[in-house]
Residue, then its C-alpha position, 0 to 999 in steps of 0.5 A: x860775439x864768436x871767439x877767433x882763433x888767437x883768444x882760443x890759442x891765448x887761452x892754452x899759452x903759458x904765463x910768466x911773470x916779468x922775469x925778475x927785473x928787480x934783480x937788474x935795476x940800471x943804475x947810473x953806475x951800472x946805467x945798462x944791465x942785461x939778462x938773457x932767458x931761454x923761453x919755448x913757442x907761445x910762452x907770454x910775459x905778462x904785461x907790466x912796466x918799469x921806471x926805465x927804458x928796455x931794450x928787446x931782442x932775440x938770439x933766435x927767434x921770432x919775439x912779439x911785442x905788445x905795448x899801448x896801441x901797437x904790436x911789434x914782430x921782432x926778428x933777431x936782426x931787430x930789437x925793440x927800444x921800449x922807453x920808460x913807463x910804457x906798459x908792454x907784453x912779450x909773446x914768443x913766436x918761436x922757442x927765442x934766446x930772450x935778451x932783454x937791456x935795461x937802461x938807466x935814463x935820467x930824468x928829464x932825459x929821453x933815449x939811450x944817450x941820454x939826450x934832453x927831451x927837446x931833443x929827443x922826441x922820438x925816443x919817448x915811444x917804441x921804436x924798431x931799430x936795425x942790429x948791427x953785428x957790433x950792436x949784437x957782440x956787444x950785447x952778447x959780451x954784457x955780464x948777466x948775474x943778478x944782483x942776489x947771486x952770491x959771488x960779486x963781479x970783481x972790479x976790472x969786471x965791473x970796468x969792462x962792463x961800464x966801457x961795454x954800456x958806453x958803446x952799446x948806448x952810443x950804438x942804440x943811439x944811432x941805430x937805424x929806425x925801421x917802421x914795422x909796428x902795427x897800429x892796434x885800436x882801442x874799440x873791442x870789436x876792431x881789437x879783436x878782428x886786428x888780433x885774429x888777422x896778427x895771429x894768421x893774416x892769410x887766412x881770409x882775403x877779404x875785408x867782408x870774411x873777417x867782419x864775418x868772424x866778428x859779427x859785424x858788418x864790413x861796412x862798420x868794420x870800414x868805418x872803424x878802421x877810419x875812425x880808430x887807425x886813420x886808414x884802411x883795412x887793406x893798408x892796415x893788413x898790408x903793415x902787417x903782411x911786412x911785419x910778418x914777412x920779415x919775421x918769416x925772413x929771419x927762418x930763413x924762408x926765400x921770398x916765394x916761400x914768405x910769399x905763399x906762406x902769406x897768401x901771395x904770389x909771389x909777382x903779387x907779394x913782389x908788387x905789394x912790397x915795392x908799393x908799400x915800402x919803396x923798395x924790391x922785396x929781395x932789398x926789403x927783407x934782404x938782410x933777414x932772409x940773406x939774400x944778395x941785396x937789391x936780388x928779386x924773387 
């Protein structure tokens, strides 16, 4: 089978490790520990887990999360909450002040306030959530020092930094939820089209040129797409057209810039989004890209 260009890519990217999460285990005396990493373009965090929840998050630029069947785009107005167990993998789409919570959740709880499982259901996945500016000056606020650094954080410290965890925990909880994760298969052959269509979706408009990358023919492709994701490849490459004009957004491009940069015009791109979602594409990625709320293009 013929390699696409993100296994190429992939194979030139540097490495790193989890980012010592040892060194910030939560607590439910300390029940929220933040770090913050500086990380260039193309850098990858090796996939791996911890025993309790994550919150992801960007200062600047564009992160992509990978976990068990989906990939996320996260710009800086989103953070990604990853809940305990999940295997993920963090690639940096643009040089990114990583910003990395973890939360203690006790067990037989489930989010970031703790709820019982009963009632919390959907926090047992990954879930996109809005920042808020509060949300981010908080986070912003949060003690970083590992827990090998030699000098201790004093007692008033270590209040200031329980009250922050409060707040940030109650502001998680009803952060709002924004649906911009792609479905990923588990069949190879359709991986490795989804993987080359993440890494640069205009580059064919059809689903026959990206079958032909792959070897197979559209009409497997087609089936794949029903049998492992339950839709279409147009409607699965549209999920990942948004996720991609929201990161794009974040860089401050205008909508004909996004537009053109993903192989639309931009009354088709315009079309596209309000179908998909509901919405004009100013209010859609208004708030990334600070636009006037409800403007079009």
């Amino acid at each position: 089978m013929p390699s696409t260009p993100l296994l190429a890519a992939a194979a030139s990217r540097p490495v790193v490790s989890s980012i010592t999460p040892h060194l910030f285990v939560p607590t439910a005396a300390r029940p929220v520990r933040a770090k913050v990493r500086h990380l260039v373009a193309n850098t990858q965090v090796a996939p791996h887990s911890h025993p309790w929840a994550q919150v992801a998050m960007a200062d600047r630029g564009v992160i992509r999360l990978g976990v068990d069947g989906g990939s996320y785009l996260v710009p800086p107005s989103h953070a990604l909450w990853i809940p305990p167990g999940m295997v993920h993998a963090v690639t940096l789409v643009d040089d990114a002040d990583l910003r990395t919570l973890y939360l203690h959740v006790p067990r037989n709880r489930c989010g970031p306030d703790a709820a019982p499982l009963a009632q919390a259901g959907a926090w047992r996945g990954a879930r996109m959530l809005e920042v808020s500016p509060l949300l981010r000056a908080l986070v912003r606020e949060m003690p970083t020092d590992a827990d090998d650094q030699p000098t201790p954080t004093a007692a008033s410290g270590r209040r200031r930094e329980r009250h922050l965890s409060a707040l940030i925990r109650q502001e998680l909880a009803q952060a709002p939820t924004r649906r911009l994760g792609v479905d990923l298969p588990r069949d190879k052959r359709l991986r490795q089209l989804c993987e080359a269509v993440l890494a640069d979706p205009a580059r064919h408009d059809t689903l026959a040129a990206w079958a032909r990358d792959t070897g197979a023919s559209p009409r497997t492709v087609a089936r794949l797409f029903r049998q492992e994701l339950a839709t279409s490849f147009t409607q699965w490459r549209q999920q990942v057209v948004l996720a991609q004009a929201v990161s794009l957004a974040a860089r401050e491009l205008s909508i004909a810039q996004i537009a053109a940069e993903l192989g639309y015009s931009p009354s088709a791109f315009s079309a596209m989004v309000r179908r998909s979602v509901g919405q004009t594409a100013g209010r859609f990625l208004g708030k990334a890209a600070g636009a006037r709320p409800g403007a079009e293009p």
